[in-house]
C-alpha positions as CSV (number, residue, x, y, z in Angstrom):
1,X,134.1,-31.0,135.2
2,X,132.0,-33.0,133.4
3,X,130.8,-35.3,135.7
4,X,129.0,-31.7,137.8
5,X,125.2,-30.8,137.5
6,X,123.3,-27.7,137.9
7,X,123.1,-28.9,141.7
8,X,126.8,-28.5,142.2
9,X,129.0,-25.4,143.0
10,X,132.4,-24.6,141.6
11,X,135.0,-22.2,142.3
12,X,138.3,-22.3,141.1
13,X,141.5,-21.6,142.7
14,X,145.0,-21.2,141.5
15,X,148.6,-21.5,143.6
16,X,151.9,-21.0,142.6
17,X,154.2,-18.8,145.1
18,X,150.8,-17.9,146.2
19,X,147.5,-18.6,145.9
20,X,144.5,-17.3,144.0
21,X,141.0,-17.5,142.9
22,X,140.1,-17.1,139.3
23,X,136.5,-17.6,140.1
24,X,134.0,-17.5,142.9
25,X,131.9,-20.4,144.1
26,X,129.4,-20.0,141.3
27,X,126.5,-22.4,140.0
28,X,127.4,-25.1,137.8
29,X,125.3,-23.7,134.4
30,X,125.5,-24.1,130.9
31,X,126.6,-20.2,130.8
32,X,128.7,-20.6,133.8
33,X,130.5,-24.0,132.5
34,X,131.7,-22.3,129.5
35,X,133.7,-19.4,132.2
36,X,134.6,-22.3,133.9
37,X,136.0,-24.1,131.0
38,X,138.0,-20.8,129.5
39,X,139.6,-20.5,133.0
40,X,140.9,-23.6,133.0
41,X,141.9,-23.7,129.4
42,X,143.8,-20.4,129.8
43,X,145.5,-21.5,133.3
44,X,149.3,-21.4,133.2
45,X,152.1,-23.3,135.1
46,X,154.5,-20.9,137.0
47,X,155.8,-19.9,140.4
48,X,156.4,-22.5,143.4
49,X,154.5,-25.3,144.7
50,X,153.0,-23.2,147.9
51,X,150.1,-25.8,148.1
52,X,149.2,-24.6,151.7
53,X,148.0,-21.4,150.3
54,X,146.0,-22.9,147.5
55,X,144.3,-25.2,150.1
56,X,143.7,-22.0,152.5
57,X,142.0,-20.2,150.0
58,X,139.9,-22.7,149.0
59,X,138.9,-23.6,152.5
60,X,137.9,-20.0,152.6
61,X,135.9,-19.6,149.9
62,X,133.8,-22.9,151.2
63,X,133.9,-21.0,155.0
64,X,132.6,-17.5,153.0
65,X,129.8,-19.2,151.0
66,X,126.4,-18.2,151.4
């Protein structure tokens, strides 16, 4: 993450058994990096390995952005 700039976007998804977003495609900010930074920090290993899902979602959210 520290190689972004305030031109980038970021959003960060999770997947386990299943997948799941912590955090919408936001701005990379100084605010918004610290979120981004206690996300990731707080993120937690459990569940499978269902990558498929993980990589769905975060095709979505890039298809959903505005």
């Amino acid at each position: 993450m520290e190689t972004l700039t305030p031109s980038d976007r970021l959003s960060i998804v999770t997947f386990n058994s299943y997948a799941n977003r912590l955090c919408g495609l936001k701005c990379v900010s100084g605010e918004n990096m610290n979120v981004f930074n206690n996300i990731v920090h707080n993120i937690q290993a459990g569940g499978g390995t269902n990558i498929n899902s993980g990589l769905q979602l975060a095709l979505k959210t890039i298809r959903d952005r505005k």
